[in-house]
VOPAGU-2260 file (C-alpha; in pm, 1 decimal, decimal comma):
REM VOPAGU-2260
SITE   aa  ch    i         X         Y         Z
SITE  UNK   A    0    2131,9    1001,3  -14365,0
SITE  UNK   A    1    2481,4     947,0  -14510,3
SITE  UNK   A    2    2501,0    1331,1  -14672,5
SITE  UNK   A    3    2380,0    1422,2  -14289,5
SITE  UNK   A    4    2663,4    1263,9  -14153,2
SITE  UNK   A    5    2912,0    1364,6  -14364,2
SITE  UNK   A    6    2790,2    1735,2  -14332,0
SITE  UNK   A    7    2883,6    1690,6  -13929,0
SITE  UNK   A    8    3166,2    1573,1  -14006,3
SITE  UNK   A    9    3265,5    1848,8  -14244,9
SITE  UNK   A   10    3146,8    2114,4  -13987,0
SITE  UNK   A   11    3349,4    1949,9  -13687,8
SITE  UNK   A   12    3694,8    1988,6  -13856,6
SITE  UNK   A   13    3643,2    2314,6  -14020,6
SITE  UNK   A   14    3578,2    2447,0  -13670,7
SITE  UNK   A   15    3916,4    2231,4  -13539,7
SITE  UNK   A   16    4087,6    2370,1  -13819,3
SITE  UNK   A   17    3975,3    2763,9  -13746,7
SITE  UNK   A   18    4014,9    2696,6  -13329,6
SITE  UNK   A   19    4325,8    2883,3  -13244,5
SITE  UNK   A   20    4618,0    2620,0  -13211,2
SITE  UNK   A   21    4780,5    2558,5  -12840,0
SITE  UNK   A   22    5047,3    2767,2  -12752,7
SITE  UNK   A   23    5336,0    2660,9  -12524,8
SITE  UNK   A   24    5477,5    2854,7  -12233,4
SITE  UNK   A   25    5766,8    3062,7  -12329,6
SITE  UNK   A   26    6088,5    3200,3  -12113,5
SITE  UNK   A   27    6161,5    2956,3  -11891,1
SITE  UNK   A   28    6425,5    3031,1  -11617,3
SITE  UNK   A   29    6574,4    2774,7  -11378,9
SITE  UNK   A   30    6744,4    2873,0  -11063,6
SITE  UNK   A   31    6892,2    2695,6  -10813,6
SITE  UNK   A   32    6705,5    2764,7  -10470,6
SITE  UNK   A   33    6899,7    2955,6  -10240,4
SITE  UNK   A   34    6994,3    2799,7   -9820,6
SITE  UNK   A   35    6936,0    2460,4   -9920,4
SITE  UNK   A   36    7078,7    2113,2   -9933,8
SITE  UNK   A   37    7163,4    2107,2  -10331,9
SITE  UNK   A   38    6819,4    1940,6  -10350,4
SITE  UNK   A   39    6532,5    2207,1  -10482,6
SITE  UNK   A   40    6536,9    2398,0  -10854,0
SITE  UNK   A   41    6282,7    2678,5  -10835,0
SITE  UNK   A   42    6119,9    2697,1  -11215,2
SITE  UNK   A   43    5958,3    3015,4  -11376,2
SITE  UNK   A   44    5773,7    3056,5  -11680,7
SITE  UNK   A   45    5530,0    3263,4  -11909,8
SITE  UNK   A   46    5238,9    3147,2  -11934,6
SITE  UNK   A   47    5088,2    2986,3  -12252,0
SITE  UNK   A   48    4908,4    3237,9  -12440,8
SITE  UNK   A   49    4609,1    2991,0  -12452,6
SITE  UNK   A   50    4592,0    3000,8  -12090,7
SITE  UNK   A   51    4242,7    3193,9  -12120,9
SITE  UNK   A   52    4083,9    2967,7  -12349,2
SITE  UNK   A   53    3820,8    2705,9  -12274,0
SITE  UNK   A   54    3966,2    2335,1  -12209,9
SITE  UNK   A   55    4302,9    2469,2  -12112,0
SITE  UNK   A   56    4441,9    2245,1  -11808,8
SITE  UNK   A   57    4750,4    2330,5  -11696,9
SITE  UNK   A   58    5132,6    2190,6  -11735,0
SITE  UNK   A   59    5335,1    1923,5  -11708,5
SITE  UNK   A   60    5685,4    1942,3  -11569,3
SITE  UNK   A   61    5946,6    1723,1  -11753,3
SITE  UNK   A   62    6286,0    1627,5  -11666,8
SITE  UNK   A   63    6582,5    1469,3  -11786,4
SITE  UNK   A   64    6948,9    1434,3  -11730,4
SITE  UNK   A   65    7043,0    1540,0  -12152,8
SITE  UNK   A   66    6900,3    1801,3  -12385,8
SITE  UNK   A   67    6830,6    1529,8  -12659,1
SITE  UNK   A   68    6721,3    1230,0  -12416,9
SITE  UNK   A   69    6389,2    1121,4  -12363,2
SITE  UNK   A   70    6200,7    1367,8  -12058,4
SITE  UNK   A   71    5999,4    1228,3  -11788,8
SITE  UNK   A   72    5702,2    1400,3  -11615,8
SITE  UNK   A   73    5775,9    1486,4  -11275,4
SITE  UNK   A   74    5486,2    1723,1  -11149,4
SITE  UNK   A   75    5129,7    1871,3  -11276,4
SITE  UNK   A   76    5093,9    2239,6  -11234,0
SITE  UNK   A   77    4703,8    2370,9  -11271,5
SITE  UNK   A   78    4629,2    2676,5  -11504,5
SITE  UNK   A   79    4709,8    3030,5  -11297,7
SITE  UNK   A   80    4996,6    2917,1  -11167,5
SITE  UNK   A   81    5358,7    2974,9  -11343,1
SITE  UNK   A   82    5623,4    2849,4  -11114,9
SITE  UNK   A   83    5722,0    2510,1  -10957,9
SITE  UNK   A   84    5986,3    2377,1  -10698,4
SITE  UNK   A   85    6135,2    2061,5  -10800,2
SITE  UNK   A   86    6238,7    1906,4  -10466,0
SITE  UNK   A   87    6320,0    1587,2  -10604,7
SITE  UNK   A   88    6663,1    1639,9  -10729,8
SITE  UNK   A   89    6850,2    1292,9  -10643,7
SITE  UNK   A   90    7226,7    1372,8  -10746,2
SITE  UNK   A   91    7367,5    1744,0  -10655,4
SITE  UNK   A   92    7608,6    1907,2  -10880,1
SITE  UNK   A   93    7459,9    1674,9  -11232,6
SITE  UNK   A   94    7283,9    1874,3  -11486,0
SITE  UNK   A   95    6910,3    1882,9  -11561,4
SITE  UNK   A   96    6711,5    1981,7  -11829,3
SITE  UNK   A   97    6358,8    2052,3  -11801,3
SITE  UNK   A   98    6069,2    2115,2  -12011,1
SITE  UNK   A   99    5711,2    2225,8  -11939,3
SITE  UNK   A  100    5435,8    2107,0  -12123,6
SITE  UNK   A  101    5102,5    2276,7  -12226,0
SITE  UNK   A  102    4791,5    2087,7  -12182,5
SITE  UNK   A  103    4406,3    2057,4  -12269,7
SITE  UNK   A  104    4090,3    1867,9  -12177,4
SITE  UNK   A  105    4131,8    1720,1  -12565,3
SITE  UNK   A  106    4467,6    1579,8  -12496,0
SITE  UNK   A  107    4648,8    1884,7  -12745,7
SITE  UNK   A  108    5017,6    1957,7  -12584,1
SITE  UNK   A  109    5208,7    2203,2  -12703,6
SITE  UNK   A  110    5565,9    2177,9  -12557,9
SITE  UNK   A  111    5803,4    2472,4  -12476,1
SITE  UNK   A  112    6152,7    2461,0  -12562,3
SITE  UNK   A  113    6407,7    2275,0  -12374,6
SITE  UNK   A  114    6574,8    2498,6  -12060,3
SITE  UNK   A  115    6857,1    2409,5  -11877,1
SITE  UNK   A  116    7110,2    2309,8  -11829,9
SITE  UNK   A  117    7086,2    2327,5  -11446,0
SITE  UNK   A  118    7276,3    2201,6  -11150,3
SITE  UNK   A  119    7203,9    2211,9  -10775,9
SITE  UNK   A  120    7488,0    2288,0  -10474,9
SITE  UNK   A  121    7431,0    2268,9  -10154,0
SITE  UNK   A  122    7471,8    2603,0   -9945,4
SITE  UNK   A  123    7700,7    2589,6   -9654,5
SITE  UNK   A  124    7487,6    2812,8   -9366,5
SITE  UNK   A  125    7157,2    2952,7   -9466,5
SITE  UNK   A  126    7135,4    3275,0   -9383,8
SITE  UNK   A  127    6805,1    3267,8   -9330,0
SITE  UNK   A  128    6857,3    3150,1   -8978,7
SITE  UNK   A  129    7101,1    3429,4   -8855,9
SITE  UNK   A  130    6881,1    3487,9   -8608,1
SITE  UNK   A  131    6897,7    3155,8   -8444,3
SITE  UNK   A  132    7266,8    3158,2   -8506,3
SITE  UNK   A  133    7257,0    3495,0   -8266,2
SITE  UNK   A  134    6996,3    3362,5   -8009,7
SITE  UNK   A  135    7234,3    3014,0   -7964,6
SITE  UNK   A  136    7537,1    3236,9   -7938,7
SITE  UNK   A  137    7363,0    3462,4   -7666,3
SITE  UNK   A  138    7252,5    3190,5   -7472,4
SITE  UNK   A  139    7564,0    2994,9   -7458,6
SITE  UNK   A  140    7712,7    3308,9   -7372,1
SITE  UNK   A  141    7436,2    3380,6   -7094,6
SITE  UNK   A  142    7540,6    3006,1   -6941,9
SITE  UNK   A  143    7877,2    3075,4   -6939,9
SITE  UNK   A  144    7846,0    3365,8   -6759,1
SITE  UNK   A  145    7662,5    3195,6   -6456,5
SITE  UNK   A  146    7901,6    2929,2   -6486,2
SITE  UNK   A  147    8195,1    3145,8   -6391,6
SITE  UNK   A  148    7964,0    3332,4   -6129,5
SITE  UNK   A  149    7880,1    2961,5   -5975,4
SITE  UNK   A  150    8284,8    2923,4   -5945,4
SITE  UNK   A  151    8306,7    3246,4   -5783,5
SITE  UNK   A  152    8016,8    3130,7   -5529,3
SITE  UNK   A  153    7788,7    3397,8   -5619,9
SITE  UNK   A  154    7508,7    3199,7   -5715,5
SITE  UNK   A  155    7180,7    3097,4   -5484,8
SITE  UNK   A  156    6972,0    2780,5   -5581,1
SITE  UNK   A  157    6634,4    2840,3   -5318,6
SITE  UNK   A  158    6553,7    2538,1   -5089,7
SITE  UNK   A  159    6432,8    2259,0   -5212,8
SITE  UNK   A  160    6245,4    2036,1   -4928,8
SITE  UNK   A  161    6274,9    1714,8   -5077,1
SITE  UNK   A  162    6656,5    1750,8   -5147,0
SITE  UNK   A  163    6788,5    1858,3   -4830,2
SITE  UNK   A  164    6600,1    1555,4   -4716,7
SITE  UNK   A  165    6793,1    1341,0   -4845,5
SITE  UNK   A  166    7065,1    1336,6   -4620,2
SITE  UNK   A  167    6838,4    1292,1   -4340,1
SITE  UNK   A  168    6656,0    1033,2   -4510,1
SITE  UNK   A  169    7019,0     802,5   -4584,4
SITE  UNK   A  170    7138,0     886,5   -4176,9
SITE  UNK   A  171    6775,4     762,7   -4103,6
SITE  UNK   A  172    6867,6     409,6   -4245,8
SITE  UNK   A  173    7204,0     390,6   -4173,0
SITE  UNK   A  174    7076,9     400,7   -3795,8
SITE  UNK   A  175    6846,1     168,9   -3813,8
SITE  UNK   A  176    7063,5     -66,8   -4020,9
SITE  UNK   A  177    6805,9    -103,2   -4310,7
SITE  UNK   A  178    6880,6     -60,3   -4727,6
SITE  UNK   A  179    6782,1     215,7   -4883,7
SITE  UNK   A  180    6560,3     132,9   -5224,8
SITE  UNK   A  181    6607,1     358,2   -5517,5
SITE  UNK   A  182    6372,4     336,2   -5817,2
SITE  UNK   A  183    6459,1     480,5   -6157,3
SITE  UNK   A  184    6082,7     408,1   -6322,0
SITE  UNK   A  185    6001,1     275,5   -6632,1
SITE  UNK   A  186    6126,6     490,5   -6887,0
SITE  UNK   A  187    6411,1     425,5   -7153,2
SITE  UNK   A  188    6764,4     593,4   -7143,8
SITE  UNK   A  189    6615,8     886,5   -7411,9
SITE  UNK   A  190    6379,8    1000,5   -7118,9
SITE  UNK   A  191    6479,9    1338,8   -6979,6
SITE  UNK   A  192    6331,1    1225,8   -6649,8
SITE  UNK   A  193    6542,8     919,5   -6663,8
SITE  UNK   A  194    6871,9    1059,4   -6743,0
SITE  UNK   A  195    6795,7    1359,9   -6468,4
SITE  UNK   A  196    6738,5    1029,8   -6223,3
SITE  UNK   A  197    7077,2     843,6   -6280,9
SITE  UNK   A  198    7222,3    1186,6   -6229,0
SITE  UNK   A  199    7050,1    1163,6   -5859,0
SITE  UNK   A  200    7142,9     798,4   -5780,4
SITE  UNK   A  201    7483,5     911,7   -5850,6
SITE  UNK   A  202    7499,6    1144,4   -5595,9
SITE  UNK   A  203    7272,8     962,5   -5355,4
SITE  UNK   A  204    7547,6     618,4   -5395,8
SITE  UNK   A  205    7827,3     892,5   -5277,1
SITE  UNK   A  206    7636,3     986,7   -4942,0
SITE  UNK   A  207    7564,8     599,7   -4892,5
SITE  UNK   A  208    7928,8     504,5   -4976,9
SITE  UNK   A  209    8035,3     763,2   -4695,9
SITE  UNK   A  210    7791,6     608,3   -4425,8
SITE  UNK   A  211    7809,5     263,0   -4529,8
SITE  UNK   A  212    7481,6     208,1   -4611,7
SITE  UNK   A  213    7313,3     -65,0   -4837,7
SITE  UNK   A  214    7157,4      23,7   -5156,8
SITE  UNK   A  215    6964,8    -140,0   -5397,8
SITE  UNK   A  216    6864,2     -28,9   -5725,2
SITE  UNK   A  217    6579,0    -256,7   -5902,6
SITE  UNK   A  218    6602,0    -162,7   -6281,9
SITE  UNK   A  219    6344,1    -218,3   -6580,0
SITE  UNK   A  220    6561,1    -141,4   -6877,2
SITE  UNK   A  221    6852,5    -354,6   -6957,3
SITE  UNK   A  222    7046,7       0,9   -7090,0
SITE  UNK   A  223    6899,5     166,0   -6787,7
SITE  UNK   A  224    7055,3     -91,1   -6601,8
SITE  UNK   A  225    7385,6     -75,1   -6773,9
SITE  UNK   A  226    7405,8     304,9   -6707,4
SITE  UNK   A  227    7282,9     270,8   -6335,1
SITE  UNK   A  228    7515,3       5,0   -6216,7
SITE  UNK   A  229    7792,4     251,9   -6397,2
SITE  UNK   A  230    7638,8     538,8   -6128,2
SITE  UNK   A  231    7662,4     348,8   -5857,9
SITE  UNK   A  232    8001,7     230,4   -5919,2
SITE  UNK   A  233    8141,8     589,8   -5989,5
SITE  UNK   A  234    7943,7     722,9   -5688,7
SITE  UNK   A  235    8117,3     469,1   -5422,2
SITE  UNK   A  236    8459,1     564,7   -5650,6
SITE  UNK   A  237    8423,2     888,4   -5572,1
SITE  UNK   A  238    8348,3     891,1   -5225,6
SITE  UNK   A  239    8698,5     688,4   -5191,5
SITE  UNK   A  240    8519,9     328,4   -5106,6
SITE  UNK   A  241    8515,6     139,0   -5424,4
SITE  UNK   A  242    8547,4    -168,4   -5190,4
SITE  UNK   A  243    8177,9    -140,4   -5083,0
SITE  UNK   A  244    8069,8    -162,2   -5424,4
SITE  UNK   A  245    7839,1    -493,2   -5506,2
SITE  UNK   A  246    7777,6    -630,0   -5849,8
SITE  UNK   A  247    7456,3    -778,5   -5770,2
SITE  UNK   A  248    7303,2    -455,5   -5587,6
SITE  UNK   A  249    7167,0    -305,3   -5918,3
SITE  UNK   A  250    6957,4    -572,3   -6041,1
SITE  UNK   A  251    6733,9    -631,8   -6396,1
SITE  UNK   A  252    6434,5    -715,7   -6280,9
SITE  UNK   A  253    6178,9    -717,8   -6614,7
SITE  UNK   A  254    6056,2    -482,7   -6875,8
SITE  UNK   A  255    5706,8    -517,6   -6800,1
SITE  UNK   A  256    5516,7    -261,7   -6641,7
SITE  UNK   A  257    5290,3    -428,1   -6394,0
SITE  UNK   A  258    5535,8    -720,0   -6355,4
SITE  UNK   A  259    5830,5    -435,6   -6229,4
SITE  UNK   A  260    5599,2    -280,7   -5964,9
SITE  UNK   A  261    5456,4    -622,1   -5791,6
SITE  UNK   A  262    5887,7    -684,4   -5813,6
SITE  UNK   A  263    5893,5    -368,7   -5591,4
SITE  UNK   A  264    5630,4    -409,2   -5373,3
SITE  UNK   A  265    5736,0    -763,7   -5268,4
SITE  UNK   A  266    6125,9    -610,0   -5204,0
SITE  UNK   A  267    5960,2    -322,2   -4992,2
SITE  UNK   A  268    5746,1    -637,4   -4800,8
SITE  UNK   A  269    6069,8    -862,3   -4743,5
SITE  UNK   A  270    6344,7    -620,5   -4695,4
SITE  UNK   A  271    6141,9    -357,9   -4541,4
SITE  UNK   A  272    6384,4     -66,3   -4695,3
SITE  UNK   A  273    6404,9     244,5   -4442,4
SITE  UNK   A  274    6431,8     509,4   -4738,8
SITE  UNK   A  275    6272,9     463,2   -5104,5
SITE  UNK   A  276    6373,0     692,8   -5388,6
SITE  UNK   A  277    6113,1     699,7   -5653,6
SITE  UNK   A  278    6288,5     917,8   -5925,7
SITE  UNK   A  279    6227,2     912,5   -6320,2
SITE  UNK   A  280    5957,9     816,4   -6498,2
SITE  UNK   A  281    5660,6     659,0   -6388,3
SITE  UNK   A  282    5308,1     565,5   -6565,7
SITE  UNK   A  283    4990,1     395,0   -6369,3
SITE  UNK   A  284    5244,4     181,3   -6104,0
SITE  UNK   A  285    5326,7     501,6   -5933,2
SITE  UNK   A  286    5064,9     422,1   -5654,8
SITE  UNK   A  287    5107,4      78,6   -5652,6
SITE  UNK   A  288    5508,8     163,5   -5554,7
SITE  UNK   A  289    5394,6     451,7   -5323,7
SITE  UNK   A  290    5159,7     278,1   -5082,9
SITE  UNK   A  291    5289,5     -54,0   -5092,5
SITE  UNK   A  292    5621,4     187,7   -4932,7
SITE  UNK   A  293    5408,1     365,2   -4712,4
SITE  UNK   A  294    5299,3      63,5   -4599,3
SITE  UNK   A  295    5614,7     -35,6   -4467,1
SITE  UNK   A  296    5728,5     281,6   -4308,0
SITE  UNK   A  297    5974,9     405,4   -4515,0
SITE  UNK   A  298    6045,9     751,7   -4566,9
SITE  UNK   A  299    6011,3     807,0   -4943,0
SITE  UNK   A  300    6097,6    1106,2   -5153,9
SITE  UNK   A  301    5958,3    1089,5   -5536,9
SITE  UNK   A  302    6040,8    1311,2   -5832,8
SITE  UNK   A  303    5864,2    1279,1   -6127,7
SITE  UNK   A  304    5802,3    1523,1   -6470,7
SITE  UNK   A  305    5473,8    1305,9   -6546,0
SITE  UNK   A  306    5197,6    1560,5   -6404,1
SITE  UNK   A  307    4925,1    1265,1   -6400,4
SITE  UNK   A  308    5161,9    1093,7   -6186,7
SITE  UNK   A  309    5204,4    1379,6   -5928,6
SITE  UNK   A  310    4898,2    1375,7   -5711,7
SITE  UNK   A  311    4979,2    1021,4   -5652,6
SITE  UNK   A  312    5341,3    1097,7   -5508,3
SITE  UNK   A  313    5227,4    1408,1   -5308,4
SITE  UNK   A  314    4985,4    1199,9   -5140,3
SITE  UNK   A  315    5164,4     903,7   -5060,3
SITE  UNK   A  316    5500,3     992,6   -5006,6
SITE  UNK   A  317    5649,5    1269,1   -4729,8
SITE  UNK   A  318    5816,9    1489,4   -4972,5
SITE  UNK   A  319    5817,0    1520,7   -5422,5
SITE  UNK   A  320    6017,2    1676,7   -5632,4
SITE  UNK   A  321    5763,6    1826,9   -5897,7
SITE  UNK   A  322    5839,9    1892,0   -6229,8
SITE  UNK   A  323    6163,2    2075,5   -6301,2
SITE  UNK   A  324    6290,9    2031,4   -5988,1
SITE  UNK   A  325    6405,9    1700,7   -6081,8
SITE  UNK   A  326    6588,4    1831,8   -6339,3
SITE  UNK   A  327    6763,7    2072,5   -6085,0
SITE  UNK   A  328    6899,0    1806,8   -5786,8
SITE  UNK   A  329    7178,4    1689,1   -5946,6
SITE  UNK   A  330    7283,4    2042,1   -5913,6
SITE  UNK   A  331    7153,7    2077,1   -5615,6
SITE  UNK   A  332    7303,3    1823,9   -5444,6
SITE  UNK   A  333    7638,5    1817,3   -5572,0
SITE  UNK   A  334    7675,9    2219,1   -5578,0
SITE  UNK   A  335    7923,6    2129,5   -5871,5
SITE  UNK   A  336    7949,4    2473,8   -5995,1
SITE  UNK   A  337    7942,3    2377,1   -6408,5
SITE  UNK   A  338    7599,3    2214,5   -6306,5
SITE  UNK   A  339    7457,4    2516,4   -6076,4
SITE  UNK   A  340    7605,5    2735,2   -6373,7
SITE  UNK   A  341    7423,0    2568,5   -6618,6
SITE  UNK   A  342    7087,3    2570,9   -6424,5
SITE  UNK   A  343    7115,8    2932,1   -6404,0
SITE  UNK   A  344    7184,9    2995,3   -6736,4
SITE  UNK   A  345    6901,5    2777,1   -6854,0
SITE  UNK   A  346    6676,2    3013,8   -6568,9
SITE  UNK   A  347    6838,4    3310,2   -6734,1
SITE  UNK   A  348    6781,6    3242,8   -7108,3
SITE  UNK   A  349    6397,6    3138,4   -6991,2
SITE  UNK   A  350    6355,9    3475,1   -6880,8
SITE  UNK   A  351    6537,4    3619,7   -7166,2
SITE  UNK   A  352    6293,5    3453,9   -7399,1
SITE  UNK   A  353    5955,1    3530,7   -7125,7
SITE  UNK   A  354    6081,0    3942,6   -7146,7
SITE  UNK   A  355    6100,8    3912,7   -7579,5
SITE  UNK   A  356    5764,4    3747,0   -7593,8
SITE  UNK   A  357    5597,8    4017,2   -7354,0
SITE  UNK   A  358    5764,5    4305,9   -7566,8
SITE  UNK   A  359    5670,5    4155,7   -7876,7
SITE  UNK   A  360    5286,4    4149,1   -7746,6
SITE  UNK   A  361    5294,4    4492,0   -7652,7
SITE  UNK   A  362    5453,0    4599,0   -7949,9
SITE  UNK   A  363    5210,2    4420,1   -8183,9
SITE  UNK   A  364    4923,4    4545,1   -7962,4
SITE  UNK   A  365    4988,5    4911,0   -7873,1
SITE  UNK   A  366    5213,7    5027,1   -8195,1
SITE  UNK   A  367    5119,4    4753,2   -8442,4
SITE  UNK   A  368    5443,0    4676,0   -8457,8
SITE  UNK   A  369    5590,3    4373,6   -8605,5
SITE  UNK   A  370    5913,1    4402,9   -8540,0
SITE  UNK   A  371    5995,7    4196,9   -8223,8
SITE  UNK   A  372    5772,0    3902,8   -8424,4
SITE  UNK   A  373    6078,7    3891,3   -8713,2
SITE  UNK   A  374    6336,1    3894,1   -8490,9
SITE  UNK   A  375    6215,1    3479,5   -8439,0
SITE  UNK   A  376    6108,5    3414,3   -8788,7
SITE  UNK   A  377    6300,5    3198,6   -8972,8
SITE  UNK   A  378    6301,2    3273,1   -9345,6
């Protein structure tokens, strides 16, 4: 049993002696990778020459920061492949040395020899992105365009119903001697809708500044508040009565959804408001706020970007701003030409971008032509 053994033995390392030994990949080339931060080295190599035989695994990718200091692993590459990016490059402009390693299912390594060294900078435009460098500059230029077109009163903005209501909707309550009740919604000061709706209470505190009529402004954001009050203030400064101004007529009310709305509806009970603006963002109170104000009479123009919200508003209120149109009336309804420029220019570019993407689908589909497609790619 013993000779038996030792024959195995004998047989198992003459065949590990005669097995080919590993061989490590060869001509390494480090380069630093081109329109970046300074933070990716692209790596090459030729493969190991015992790439083909069975048990072969793949590589290791080593690092370090000197040729003769210890190398840590920072990747695995599997066999058939012979390049790696090494995104994790923490300190631009210091030199790295790598090393890749040869490996097999019996734990063999056969290490190539030490490249480098290497050090990443970071690129100051990458080119790329020329293309969007081209399509800002055209569009800016576009907007600029229609801004000095707006100065020259060339420009037409179509009629929007629920703006040139407005003004009948603040003489309304100025006859009857009744606030007016504008609503911002729920949403934060990053909201688009929100932002577009301080832009409106701005104007709308002018027109009630010039009639004398009260206004209240219920808030649900303490920085929405902040910015609102700020509105208000500059709308009654502009009109030339800062003396009408009150403190305490744009009011924090809470944060809370529900809580905000039942705060609404009980002002709309009490005061009995004879206008209510519901601009901005609104979620599930949006009906609550819009028949608790029907309710009461009012006349009440919403605006909202929130497309579940709309059927709500449309229903319950006599006119709605849908969609982008509440993004247009600030413009509207201050006819400053820099803002009707600018929402011309931002119609224009629109339609710029609508005519590439239908010439780029009939390219593609009647001359199999790519060519409109890489005009947008980024590289």
């Amino acid at each position: 049993m013993t000779k038996i053994k030792s024959a195995v033995l004998l047989m198992l390392f003459l065949l590990s002696a005669l097995a080919p030994a590993l061989e490590p990949p060869t001509d390494i080339k480090l380069t630093d990778a081109p329109n970046d931060d300074g933070s990716i080295v692209i790596m090459e190599w030729q493969p190991s020459l015992s790439e083909n035989e069975p048990g072969f695994m793949g590589y290791n990718i080593e690092r370090s920061g000197l040729p003769n200091d210890s190398f840590q692993m920072i990747a695995w590459v599997p066999k058939g492949y012979v390049e790696h990016q090494d995104n994790s490059v923490e300190v631009m402009g210091k030199n790295y040395y790598y090393k890749v390693v040869a490996v097999n299912e019996s734990g063999d390594s056969a290490v190539s020899a030490v490249a480098g060294p290497i050090a990443t900078t970071q690129d100051w435009f990458n080119t790329g992105k020329l293309n969007t460098l081209f399509g800002t500059f055209l569009f800016i230029a576009i907007t600029l365009l229609y801004i000095y077109w707006a100065r020259k009163g060339k420009l037409f903005i179509r009629r929007i119903a629920g703006l040139d209501a407005v003004e009948e909707a603040i003489g309304r309550a100025t006859e009857m001697g009744r606030p007016i009740l504008y609503c911002n919604g729920i949403g934060w000061i990053d909201s688009i809708s929100t932002v577009a709706s301080l832009n409106i209470l701005g104007q709308v505190a002018k027109k009630t500044a010039k009639y004398d009529t009260p206004l209240t402004v219920p808030t649900a954001d303490p920085v929405v508040h902040a910015v609102a009050r700020e509105m208000v203030k500059e709308g009654y400064k502009s009109a030339g009565r800062p003396d009408l101004f009150k403190e305490d007529s744009v009011y924090f009310i809470t944060s809370d959804q529900m809580g905000y709305a039942a705060a609404l509806a009980g002002i709309m009970v009490r005061e009995k408001p004879a206008t209510n603006f519901f601009m901005g963002y609104y979620a599930a109170e949006s009906l609550v706020l819009a028949e608790s104000g029907a309710a009461t009479g009012a006349i009440q123009i919403a605006g909202t970007d929130q497309i579940s919200q709309l059927p709500f508003f449309i229903t319950a209120c006599d006119y709605t701003l849908i969609g982008e149109e509440l993004y247009a009336a600030s413009a509207y309804l201050s006819k400053e030409p820099l803002l009707v420029g600018s929402l011309k220019g931002q119609d224009a570019c629109k339609l710029v971008i609508i005519l590439f993407v239908l010439l780029g689908t009939l390219a593609a589909l009647i001359f199999r032509s790519d060519l409109i497609y890489n005009l947008f790619r980024i590289h």
